[in-house]
Structure formats: C-alpha cells, structure tokens
N, C-alpha and C positions, 0 to 999 in steps of 0.2 A: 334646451339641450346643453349649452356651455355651461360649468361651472357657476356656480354660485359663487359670489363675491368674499363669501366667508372665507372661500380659499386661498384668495390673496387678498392683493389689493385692488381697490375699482377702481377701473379704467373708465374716466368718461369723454367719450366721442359725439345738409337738408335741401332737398331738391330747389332750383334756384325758382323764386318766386318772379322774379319779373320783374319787381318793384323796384324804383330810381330811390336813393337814398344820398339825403343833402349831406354837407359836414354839419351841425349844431351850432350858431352862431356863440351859444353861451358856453360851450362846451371847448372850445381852442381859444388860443392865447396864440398867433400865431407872428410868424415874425414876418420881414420884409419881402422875405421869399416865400411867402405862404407857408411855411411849413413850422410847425408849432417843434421849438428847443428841448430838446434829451433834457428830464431832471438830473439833475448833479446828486452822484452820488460821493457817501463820506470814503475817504480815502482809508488804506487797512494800515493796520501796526505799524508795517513797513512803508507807509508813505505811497505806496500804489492806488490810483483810484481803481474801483470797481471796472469790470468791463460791462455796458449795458447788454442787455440780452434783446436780443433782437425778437419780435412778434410777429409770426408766421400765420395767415391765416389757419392754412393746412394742419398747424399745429394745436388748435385750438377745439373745442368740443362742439359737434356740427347739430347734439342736442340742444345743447344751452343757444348758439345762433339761429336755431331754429326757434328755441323759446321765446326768443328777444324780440324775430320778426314777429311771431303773431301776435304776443302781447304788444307791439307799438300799432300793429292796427288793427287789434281788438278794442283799443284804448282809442284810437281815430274815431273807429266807428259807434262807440259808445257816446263820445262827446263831439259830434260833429252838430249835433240839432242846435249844439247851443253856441257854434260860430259860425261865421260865416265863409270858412274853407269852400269852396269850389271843389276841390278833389283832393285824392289819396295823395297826404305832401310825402315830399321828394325824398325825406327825414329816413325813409321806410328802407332803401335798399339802394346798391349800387349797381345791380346786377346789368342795368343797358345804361349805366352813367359813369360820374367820372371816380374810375378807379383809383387814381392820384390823390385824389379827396379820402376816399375809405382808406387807403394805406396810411396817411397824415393824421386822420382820426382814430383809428384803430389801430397803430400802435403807439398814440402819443397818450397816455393815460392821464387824467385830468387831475388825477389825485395820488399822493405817495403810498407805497406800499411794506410791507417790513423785508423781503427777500430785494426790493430795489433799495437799500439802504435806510427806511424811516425807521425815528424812532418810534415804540411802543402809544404815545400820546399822538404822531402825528398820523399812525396810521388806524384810529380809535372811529368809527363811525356808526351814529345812529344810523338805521335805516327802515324801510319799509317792506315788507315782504309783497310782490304784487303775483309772482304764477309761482307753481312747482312744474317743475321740469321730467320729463317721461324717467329718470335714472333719481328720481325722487330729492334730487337739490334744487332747490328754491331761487328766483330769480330775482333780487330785490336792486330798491334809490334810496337816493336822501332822500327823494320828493315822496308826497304825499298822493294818494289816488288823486285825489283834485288837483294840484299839481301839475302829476306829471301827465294830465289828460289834457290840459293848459299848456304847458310846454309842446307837447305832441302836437296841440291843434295849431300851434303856430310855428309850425314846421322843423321842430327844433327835436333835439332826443337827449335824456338823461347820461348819465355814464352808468355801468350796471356791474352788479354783485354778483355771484353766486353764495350761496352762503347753504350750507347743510342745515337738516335735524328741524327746521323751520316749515312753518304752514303757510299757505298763503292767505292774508288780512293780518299778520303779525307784526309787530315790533318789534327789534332785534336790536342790539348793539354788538358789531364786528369788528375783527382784524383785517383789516386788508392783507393777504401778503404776496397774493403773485400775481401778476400782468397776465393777461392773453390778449388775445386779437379781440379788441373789441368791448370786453369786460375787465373784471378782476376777483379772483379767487380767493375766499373769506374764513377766516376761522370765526364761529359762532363763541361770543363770548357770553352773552343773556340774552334772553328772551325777556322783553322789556312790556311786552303788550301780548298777550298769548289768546290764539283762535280756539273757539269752543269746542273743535274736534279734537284739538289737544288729551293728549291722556298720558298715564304715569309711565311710564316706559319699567316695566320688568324687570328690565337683567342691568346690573350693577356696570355692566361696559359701554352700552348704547350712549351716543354722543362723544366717544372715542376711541372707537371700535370703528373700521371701514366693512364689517360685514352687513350689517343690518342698516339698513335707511327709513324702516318705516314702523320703527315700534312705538314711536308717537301718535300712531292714529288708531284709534279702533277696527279691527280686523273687516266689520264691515265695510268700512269707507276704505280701505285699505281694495276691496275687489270694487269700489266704485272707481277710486282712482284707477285703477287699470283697465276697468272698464274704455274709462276718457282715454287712457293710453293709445288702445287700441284704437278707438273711436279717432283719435286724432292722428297721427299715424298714418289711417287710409285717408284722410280729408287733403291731407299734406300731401300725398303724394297724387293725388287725382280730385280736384273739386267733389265731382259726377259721383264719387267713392262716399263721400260726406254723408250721403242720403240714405246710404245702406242701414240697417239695422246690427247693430252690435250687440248680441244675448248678454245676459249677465254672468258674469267672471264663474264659474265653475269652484266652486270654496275647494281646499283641502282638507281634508278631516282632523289634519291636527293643526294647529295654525303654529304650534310649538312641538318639540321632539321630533321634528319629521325626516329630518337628515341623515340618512345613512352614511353617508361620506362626509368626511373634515379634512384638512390638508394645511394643520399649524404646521411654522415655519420661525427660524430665528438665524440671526444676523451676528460675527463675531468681527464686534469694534474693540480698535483699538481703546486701550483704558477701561475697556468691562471686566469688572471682577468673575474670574470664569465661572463663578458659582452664582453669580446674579444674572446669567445672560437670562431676556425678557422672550419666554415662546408663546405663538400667540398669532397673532393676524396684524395688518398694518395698521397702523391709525391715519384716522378718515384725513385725507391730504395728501398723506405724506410718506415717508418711505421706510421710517421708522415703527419697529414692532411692537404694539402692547402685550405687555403680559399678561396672558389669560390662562387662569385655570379652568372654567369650566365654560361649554357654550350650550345657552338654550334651545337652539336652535335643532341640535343634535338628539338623535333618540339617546333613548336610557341607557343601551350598548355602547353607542359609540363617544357617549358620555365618559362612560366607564373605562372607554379604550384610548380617550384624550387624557385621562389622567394618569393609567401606565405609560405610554408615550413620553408624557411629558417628564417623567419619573425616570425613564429609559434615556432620555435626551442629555437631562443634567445628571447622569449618574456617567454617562461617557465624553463629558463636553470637551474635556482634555483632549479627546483625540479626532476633533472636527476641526478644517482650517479656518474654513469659510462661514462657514451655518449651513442650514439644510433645510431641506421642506421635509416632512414629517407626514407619514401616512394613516388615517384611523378610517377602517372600511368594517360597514356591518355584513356580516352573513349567516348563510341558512344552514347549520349542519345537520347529520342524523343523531338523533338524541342517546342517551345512555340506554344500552341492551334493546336497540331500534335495529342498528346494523351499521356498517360503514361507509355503502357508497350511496351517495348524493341523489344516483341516477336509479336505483332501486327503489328508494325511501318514499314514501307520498310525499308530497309538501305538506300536509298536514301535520304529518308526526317531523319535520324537520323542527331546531330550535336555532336560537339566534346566537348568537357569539360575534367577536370582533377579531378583524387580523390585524397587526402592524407593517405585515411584510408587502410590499408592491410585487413581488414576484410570484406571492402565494395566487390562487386560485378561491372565487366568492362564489358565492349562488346567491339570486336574489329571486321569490314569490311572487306572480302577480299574480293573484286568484290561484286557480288552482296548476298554473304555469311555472315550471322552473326554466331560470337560465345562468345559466356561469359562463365567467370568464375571467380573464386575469384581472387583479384588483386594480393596480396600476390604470387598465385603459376606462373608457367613459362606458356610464350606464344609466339612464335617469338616474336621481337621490332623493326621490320623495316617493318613498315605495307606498306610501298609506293612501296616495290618490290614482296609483296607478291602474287598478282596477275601471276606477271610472273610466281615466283617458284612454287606453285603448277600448275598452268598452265602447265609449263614443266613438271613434274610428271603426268600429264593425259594427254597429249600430246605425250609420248613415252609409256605409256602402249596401248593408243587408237590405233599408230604407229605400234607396233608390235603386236597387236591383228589382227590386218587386214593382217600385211604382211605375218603371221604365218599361215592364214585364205585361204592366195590366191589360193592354191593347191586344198583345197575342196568346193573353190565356199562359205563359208560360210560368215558373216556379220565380224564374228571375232570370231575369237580361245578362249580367254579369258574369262569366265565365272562369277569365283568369284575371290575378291583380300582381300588379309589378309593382316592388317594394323599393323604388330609389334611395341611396345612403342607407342602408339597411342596415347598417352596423350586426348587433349581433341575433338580430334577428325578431327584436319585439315586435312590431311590428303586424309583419309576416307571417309570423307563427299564429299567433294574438288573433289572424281573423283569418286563419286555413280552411278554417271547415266550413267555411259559404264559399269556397270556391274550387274548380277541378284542380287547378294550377297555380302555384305562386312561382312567382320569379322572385327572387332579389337580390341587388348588385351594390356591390361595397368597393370602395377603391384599396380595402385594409388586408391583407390576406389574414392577420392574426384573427379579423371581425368575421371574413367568409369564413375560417375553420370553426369557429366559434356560436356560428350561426347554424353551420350544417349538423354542428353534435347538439344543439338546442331542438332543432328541429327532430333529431333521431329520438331524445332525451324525452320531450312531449307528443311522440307518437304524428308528427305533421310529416307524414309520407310525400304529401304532395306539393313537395316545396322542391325549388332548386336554388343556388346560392352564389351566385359567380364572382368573381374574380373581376374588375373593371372599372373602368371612369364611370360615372353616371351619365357625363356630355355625351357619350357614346353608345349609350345603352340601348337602345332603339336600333341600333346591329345587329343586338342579339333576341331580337321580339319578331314573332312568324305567327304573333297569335291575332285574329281581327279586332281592330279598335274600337269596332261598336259592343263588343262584348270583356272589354277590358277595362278595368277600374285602374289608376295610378296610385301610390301615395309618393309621396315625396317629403320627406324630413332632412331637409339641409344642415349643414351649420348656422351659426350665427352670420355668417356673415352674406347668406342665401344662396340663390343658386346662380348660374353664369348666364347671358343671353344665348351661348349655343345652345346649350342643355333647353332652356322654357322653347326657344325654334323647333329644337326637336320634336321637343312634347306637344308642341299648334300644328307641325306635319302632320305626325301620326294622328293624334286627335282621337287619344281617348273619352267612351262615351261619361265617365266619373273622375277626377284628381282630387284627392285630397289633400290639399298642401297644411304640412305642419309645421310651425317655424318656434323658435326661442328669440328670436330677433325678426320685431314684427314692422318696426321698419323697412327693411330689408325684403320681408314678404310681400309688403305692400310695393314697394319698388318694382319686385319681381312680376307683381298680377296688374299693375298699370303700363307694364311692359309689354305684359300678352294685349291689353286692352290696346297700345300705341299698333301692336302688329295685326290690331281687327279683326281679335282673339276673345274678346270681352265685351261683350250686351251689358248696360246698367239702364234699367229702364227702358230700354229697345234704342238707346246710344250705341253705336261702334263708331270708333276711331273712320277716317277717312283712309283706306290706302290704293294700293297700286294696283294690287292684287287680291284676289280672295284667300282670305287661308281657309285651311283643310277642315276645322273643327272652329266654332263660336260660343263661349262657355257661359253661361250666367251665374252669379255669385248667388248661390243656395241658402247659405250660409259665415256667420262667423261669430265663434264660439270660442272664449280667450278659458285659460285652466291658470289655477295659481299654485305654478309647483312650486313655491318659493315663499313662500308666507314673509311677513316682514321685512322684505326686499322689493328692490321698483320690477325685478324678473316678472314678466308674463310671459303663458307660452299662448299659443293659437293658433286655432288650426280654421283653414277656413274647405267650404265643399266647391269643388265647381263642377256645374253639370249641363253636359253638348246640351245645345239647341239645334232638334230634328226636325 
C-alpha cells in the first residue's frame, strides 16, 4: 500500500532471537577499561575536531540486524560438522547477555569510514557479498564464505557491510562511509566478481537512483526472491510459521510502465545555478537528488506527464524557496464526443490522460470498476495487476463461503464482510455482490466520502461506509460472526494489539489480512497465535484463557505491485476452526 520508493528516498529499517552474542576477539582493540578508543577524526579548516556521532541501536536498520543474525547462524549451522563447537556460540546475539559488550562492539567500528573522517584510499574495501537483505541490499565481509564460517565457528564474528545493487556470491569493491549500530553503510564502487543471475540493468539511472533496487536480477528470480521474503518473514517471527507453504509471487503483467503515480522532487542549494537545479528522485544513500528525466518504471502517460512537470518546474524555479515535491498522476477521463461526466461514461470508453495538480480529482479502472478521488491522497499504482489482486480477494472469500456452506446445502455461509482501513473503497466494492451487506470503516473522512460516491458510482447499494477508528470497529458490527468474513488492509506499519483482540473476540468465521509490510503482518498473526488464536499444524499457543475464535492459516499468497523494487504485498486467508 505505501508508496513506492520511486517517490522519495528509501527508508531502510527484528523480533529478538534469544541468542547470547559474545564481543569477537579479533574484532576490538580494546583498552584497559575494556572499552575499545573513538578513531580520531581530521580536525576542519578551522582547527575544530569533528564531533563523533554516537550509534544508536534504535537508530539503526532492524532489516539489515535481522539479516546479520540469520546469516551468522545459518553459517554456524552450515559448518558446524567440520568443528567441534558444542553449541550455538555466544558470537550470535546479546539479547539474555552482556549488553556492555554489544554497546562497546557495536558502536566501536573496526574499520574507518569516509563521513567518520577517512580518506578515499583508507576507506576502499574488497568485500564478499554473503545474503541480500528483504529491502534488496546486500550484506557483505572482507572474509571469505570459508572464512568467515571459520571465524563464526570459533565464536568470533566479522564486522559487516551493507552495500546496494549487489547479488549474493559476489565480489564487490566499496566505500565505506557511515557507521551504524553494528555494521557500516557502503557505496558500491565495482563489481569485482559478478553472480550468474546478474543481468544488464535497463534504465541508464539504476545504480544511482534510490527508486529501483532490483533491475539487476531477471524478473523471475526477482518474484523468487520475494517469494523467500515472505517465506522469511513468517519463519522470523514464529519458527511453527517456517512450515507453512508460501505460493508463488503473483507476477504483474507489466514488470516495466506499470506506475501510475510518480512524485519527483528537487532541492534549492545554496550555489546551484537556478537553471541547473537537478529534479529527480534521491540517490541511493543519500539525500541528494539525481536528475532524471525520464522514469521506466512509469506508464507511457505518466512518462509524458514527468516530462511536462519537469519543464513546468524549471520554467518557474525563480519563484521556489526551498524545492518541492512535484506531482504526476495517471487518470481515466471520457473521451472526445463520449460526454463529460466520469460517472456516466463506461470505463470502457474512458481514455487515459495525466494531472499535475494534487488538488484535481483522478479516476482510476479496475476491471470494469471505476473509482475517484483526489489525486493527492493514496490509491494502489499498479493499476495493470489490479484486476487479479482484488479478483483474489473475492475469489477466496466466494471459495470459502461455499466450502463452509457444503454441510448445510446452503449457497454460501458468508453473509456480510466488513472492510477494515477501507480507504476509498476497493476493496469493499471489488467483492459486494457475494454478499447481502458490506460494512467498511476508514479513520479518513476525505476516504469514507470518497468510498460512499464509488460505491453509488458502480452501482454497490449494499455497502455502508463509516466514519471511525478501526481499533473500534466492532461497536459498530450487530451482524453474526459465523457468517461474517473480515478483510483487513492496514498500513505498512500493520495493525495495533487492540484492533487483532478485537477481531479473536468477535471471531469472524473468514479474515483476509492484506499487508504491504509483511513483516509487520507476520508480527501481527503470531500475535493472534501468542493469544491461542492460531492452529499451525494443530499447535496453539498455551494461555489462560480460551479465545472466542481459533483460525488456521489457509493460505499465503505474496502479489508483486512493484516490479524492480524489494516491495511485496501479501495477503494471507485465515479461516475458524468449527
């Protein structure tokens, strides 16, 4: 659901394992007090040294630490037949040991960096590429897989990279340039050793461009990797989860031009010539914008509509103080001598066109469905695979109304479906006509208005659209649970423990949880499992109490609205056990 990274710049941000993790013997230089010495940084023009920056776990990316732990004991457990370790060393995590230690190792970094003062030569490192990380950067060491499975099995641990645009089994030569908790953050200077999934990368910005992360790989290993995303993902946050079956990634039908929406942006520095300011997307790091004229990534429209944009931007740049984010939205209007209104027109005879304006009003197609709303707020932006993705969502509600149904002869079990985060109504609308009643509730009032004229707009009478928290929602439901299906489409950052409480009360007989952020998913559905909400294999959690409803994972089924990005969305089924 959230943006695509094309729009800015990527943000990249793991349940605690358990595991005791030693300091590395080979890894500190430490002094008399145990604690390994701040590198001295060069003093500035003025004679002032540097102020060190302090490293914050909190601050640091919980992908990439999550990356580190599995690959140090995947790598344990890979070379463990050929030593004689006893058990999982201590190397692995601090999480029931000594904190003191992980603070003195992680943030005393073993090697200089270019933003901690080094120069360009001392901060030059061969490395070895060993995982790719779920936000598609690469985790790499100096060491070697033999190496550093050697070091590992003698309880010791590398210092680690992140390093972009990289495969895992690769050779790389990087820039070191920024400390975090634990690692440090790399610019990719070559590819010194390149893995045979490698392929030419397309578009003339990829490698310096923060939109796309994954035009190096061929499109199908491209839904393999997200496949393991997801796969991984549920293992991480529930062993018991590991076992489940993960379908295969759901392809988009254009893996290129799919984006309806763009959102360049530029930045006004001091000393830029007004007529060179650079519009464009961030480059991969950093906070600085590349200039891009055209993005692949974008359908043909809104191609077309990032080139006026961009033409519009530097033809007023005079009268910007700061820079701007810049808007390009594809939509559906009624064609020439078709008619005027949106809401008359079939979607069929609508044609496509582009706005600049955030304030204007868009229609966007899915099948034979139209919806509008203001350009400005959020709506999928991969309108070419939408058809399938809601499709699948009424498709397995229809699915399990019937087969819930079989026992008493009836048409289908399923009555009414409540649409949580409902925004403007996809949804909801998208699978009205398998059911007498739709609820659904939006905390947005701009979303419920917008939801209720979509519903009027494709004839779904039998919807209503409220106004409200989601955590709350279940106030407003009189309808019986065993004939109630859920969906639920959160944000990225999923949904809260009131709200899934709610939802194990009531205990609807169908949920279809769909997330953009499948971490967080999984989080959420090992949550229900801790409150003895969740059967894997006829496991439930041990608790205190019974809850109301016991769901088994049906399903999970990852979609790739995002073609050459690490995004996957996924939607998983859960369905009571009677």
């Amino acid at each position: 659901m959230p943006e695509h990274s094309a729009d800015s710049s990527i943000s990249q941000s793991a349940p605690d394992t358990g595991l005791k993790r030693a300091v590395s013997p080979s890894n500190l230089n430490t002094d008399s007090a145990g604690a390994k010495p701040e590198q001295k940084r060069p003093k500035t023009q003025q004679g002032r040294p540097h102020r060190p920056r302090r490293l914050r776990k909190a601050d640091a990316d919980e992908t990439v630490l999550d990356a580190i732990e599995l690959l140090l004991r995947e790598t344990w457990l890979n070379g463990r037949s050929a030593t004689d370790c006893p058990g999982i060393p201590a190397a692995f995590g601090w999480s029931s040991g000594d904190q003191d230690a992980e603070a003195v190792y992680s943030r005393s970094p073993p090697i200089p960096a270019k933003l901690a003062g080094a120069s360009e030569a001392e901060c030059t490192f061969d490395v070895y590429v060993h995982e790719m990380t779920e936000r598609g950067v690469s985790i790499a060491a100096r060491e070697t897989p033999e190496q550093l499975r050697e070091l590992i099995s003698q309880g010791q641990r590398p210092w680690f990279f992140v390093v972009p645009f990289t495969l895992k089994g690769e050779q790389a030569r990087i820039r070191s340039v920024r400390h975090e908790w634990g690692y440090t953050q790399s610019d990719l200077l070559e590819v010194t050793g390149k893995s045979p999934l490698r392929i030419e990368a397309p578009c003339a910005y990829f490698g310096r461009c923060s939109g796309c992360q994954l035009q190096h790989i061929g499109y199908n290993h491209q839904l393999e990797f997200k496949r393991q995303v997801v796969e991984r993902a549920f293992a991480h946050a529930n062993p018991l989860f590991g076992k489940l079956p993960v379908l295969s990634v759901s392809q988009s039908p254009l893996p290129y031009g799919y984006r309806t929406k763009l959102t360049p942006h530029f930045d006004l520095r001091k000393n830029t010539p007004i007529d060179n300011v650079p519009i464009g997307f961030n480059i991969a790091g950093q906070r600085r914008v590349l200039d891009i004229e055209d993005c692949m990534i974008g359908t043909d429209v809104v191609r077309r509509g990032f080139t006026q944009a961009r033409k519009d931007a530097h033809a007023k740049m005079a009268s910007y103080k700061r820079g701007a984010t810049l808007l390009v939205r594809e939509t559906n209007v009624p064609g020439e001598g078709v008619g005027t209104s949106v809401a008359d027109t079939p979607a069929a005879e609508l044609v496509k066109e582009y706005t600049l304006d955030p304030k204007s009003w868009v229609t966007d197609i899915v099948g034979d469905l139209k919806f509008r709303y203001p350009a400005s707020s959020f709506f999928q932006n991969n309108a070419s695979i939408l058809p399938a993705f809601t499709g699948y969502v009424r498709e397995e509600l229809h699915k399990w109304s019937r087969q819930l149904a079989a026992n008493d002869g009836s048409d289908g079990v399923l009555k009414t479906l409540i649409d949580a985060y409902c925004g403007s109504g996809l949804f909801g609308i998208a699978c009205h006509q398998d059911f007498e009643k739709v609820l659904g509730i939006e905390i947005s009032n701009e979303s419920i208005s917008c939801a209720g004229d979509n519903a009027k707009m494709n004839g779904a009478t039998n919807t209503d659209f409220l106004l409200g928290d989601a955590a709350r929602l279940f106030e407003k439901v009189d309808s019986d649970p065993s004939s109630t299906a859920v969906i639920i489409d959160p944000p990225r950052k999923g949904s809260n423990p009131d709200f899934l409480d709610q939802l194990i009360a009531y205990g609807p007989r169908v949920i279809v949880y769909i997330a953009c952020g499948v971490p967080a998913q999984a989080r959420d559905i090992n949550h229900m499992y801790r409150r003895g909400a969740i059967s894997v294999d006829g496991h439930t959690a041990t608790v205190d109490s019974k809850p109301t409803a016991v769901y088994r994972i049906a399903a999970i089924q990852p979609f790739d609205l995002f073609p050459q990005t690490y995004h996957v969305e996924n939607i998983v089924t859960l369905v009571r056990e009677d």
